[in-house]
C-alpha positions as CSV (number, residue, x, y, z in Angstrom):
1,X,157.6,149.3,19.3
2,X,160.9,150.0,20.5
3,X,161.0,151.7,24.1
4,X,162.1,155.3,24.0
5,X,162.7,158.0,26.5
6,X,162.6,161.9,26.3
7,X,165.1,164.4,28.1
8,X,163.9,167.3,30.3
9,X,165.5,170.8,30.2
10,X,167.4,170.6,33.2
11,X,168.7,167.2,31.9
12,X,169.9,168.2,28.9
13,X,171.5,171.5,30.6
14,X,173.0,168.5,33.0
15,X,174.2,166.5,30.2
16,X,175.6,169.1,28.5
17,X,177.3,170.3,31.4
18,X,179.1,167.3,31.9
19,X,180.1,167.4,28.2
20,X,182.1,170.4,28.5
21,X,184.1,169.9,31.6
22,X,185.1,166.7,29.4
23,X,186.2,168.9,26.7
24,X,187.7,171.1,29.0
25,X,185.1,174.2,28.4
26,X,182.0,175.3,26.8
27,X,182.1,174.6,23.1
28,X,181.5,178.4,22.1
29,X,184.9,179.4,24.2
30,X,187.4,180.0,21.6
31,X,188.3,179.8,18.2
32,X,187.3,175.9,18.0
33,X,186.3,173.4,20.0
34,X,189.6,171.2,20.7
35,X,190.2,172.1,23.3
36,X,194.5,171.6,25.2
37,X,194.6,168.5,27.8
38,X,196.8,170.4,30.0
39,X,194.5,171.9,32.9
40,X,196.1,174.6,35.9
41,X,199.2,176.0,34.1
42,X,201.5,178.9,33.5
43,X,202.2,180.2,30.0
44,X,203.0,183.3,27.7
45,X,200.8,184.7,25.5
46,X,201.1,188.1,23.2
47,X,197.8,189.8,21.5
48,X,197.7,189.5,18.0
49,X,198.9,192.7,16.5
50,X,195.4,194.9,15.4
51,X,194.8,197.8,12.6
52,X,192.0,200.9,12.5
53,X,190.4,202.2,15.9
54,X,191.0,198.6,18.3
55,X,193.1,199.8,21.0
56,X,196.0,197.3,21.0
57,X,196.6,194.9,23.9
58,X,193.8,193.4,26.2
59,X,191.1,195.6,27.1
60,X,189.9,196.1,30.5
61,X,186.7,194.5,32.2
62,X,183.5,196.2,32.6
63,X,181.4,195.8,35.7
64,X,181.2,191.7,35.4
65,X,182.3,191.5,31.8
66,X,185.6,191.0,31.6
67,X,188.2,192.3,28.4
68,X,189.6,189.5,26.2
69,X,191.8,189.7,22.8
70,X,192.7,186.7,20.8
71,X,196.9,185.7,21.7
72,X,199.2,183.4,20.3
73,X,200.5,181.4,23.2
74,X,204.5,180.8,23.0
75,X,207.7,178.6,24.6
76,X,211.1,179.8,25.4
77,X,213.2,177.8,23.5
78,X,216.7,177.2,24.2
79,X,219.1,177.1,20.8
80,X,222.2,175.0,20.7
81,X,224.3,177.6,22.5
82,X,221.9,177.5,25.3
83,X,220.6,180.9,24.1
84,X,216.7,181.5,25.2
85,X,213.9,182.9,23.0
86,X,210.1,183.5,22.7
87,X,209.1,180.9,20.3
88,X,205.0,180.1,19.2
89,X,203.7,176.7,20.5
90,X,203.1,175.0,17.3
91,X,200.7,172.6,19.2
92,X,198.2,174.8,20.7
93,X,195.8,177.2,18.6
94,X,195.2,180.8,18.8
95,X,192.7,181.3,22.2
96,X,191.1,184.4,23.7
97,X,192.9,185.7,27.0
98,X,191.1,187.2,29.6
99,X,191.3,190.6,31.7
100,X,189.6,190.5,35.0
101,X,191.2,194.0,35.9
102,X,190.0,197.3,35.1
103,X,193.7,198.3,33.5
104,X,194.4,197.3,30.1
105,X,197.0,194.9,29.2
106,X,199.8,196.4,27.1
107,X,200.6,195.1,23.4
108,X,203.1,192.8,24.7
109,X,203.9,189.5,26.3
110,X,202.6,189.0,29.4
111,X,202.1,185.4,31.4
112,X,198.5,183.9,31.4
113,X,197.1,180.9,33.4
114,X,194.7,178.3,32.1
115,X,191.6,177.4,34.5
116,X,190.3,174.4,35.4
117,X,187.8,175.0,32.8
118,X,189.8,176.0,29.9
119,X,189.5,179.7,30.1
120,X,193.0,181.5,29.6
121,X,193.2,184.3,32.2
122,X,196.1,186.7,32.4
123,X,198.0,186.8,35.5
124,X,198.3,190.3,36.3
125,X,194.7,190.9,36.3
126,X,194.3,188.5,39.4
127,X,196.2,189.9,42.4
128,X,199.6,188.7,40.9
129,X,202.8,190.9,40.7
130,X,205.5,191.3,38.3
131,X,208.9,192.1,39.3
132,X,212.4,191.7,39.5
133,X,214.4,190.0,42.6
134,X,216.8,191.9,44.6
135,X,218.7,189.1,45.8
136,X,219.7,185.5,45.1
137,X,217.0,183.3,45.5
138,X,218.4,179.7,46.5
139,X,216.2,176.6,47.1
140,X,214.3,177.3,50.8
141,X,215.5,180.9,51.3
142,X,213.4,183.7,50.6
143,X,214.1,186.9,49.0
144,X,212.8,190.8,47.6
145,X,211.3,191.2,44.6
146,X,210.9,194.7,43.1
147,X,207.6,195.5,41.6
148,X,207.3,197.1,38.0
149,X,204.5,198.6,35.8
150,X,202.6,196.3,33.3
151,X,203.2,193.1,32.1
152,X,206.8,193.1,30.9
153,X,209.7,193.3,33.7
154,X,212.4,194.1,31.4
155,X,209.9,197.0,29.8
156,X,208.0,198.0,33.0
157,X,209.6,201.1,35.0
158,X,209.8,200.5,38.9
159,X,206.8,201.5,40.9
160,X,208.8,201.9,44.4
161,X,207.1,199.0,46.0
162,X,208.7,195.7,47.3
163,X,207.8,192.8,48.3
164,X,209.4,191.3,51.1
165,X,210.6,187.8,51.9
166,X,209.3,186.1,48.8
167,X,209.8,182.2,48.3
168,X,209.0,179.3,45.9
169,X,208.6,175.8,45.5
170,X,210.0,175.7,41.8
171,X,213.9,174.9,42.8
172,X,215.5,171.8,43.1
173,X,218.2,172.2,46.6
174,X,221.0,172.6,43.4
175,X,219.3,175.3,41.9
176,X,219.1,179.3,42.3
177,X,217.6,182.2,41.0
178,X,220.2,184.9,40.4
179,X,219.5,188.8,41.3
180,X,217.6,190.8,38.7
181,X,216.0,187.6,37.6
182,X,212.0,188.0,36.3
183,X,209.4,186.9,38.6
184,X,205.8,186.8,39.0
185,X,204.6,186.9,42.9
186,X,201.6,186.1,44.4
187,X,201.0,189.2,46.3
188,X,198.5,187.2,48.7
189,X,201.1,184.3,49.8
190,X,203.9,185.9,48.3
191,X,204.6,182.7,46.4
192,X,207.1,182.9,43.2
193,X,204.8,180.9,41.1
194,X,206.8,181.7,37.4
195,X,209.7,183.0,36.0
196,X,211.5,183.8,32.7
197,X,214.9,182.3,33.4
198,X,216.4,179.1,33.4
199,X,217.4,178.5,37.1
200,X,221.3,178.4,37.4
201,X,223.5,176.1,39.9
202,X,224.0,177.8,43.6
């Protein structure tokens, strides 16, 4: 008789485990189980437009359950003229976004990170400002950013706060950010960590 052996519970849970962090998530995540090889990153993402009583964008999270709504995730392009525009990713699939904050997300764009496990998380529900700088931003200096409403610089209306001395890693030492350029700050480090412009010679 051929030797056989029998999995526990907690080995299977243990197996299984490992499974998914090799897939990149749990296989019940989103809309199928391939899951994008691309770990920590920065990307945009719009809801999917919705009809009847579902309140557009994504909702907000209640107690420890947080809000999600199913986005297409998109690229700026650049056309021949140099020209920049929101185009879908053709290579990744529709996902759910979450909402850790207790605001909902407007019916817009809006930049969302992907975890270390897969999950799609959008930036401004996780201490994470969107704003506008004041100043010329060149590679080592630091500069103001002026905070706006939601999820959409050019759409959001100022909220009167600033963030001072803000800085970033992203420039090369030919590079610059001009004034009125779109931003997204860390509010803890104040860290530029995305924005929606191409960076232009200083």
């Amino acid at each position: 008789m051929a030797d056989y052996f029998v999995l526990t519970g907690e080995e299977r849970k243990l197996l299984q485990g490992l499974l998914d962090k090799s897939r990149g998530g749990s296989s019940n995540r989103g809309f199928s189980s391939t899951q994008i090889d691309r770990g920590l990153g920065t990307y945009i993402a719009k809801p999917v437009e919705v009809t009847g009583s579902v309140e557009p964008g994504i909702p907000p999270r209640e107690d420890d359950v947080p809000g999600r709504a199913a986005c297409n995730i998109y690229r700026i392009i650049l056309d021949g003229t140099g020209e920049p525009s929101l185009v879908q990713a053709s290579d990744i699939e529709l996902q759910y976004v979450y909402n850790i904050s207790t605001s909902t997300i407007s019916q817009d764009w809006v930049l969302v990170h992907q975890d270390m496990y897969g999950d799609w998380i959008a930036s401004s529900s996780m201490g994470l400002a969107i704003g506008t700088l004041s100043a010329d931003l060149t590679y080592g200096g630091t500069a103001d950013v002026a905070v706006v409403e939601g999820t959409s610089p050019s759409g959001g209306s100022a909220t009167g706060e600033t963030l001072t001395d803000c800085w970033t890693y992203l420039l090369l030492s030919t590079e610059k950010l001009s004034s009125g350029f779109h931003v997204e700050v860390d509010r803890s480090s104040k860290r530029i960590i995305a924005y929606r412009e191409c960076p232009v010679t200083a």
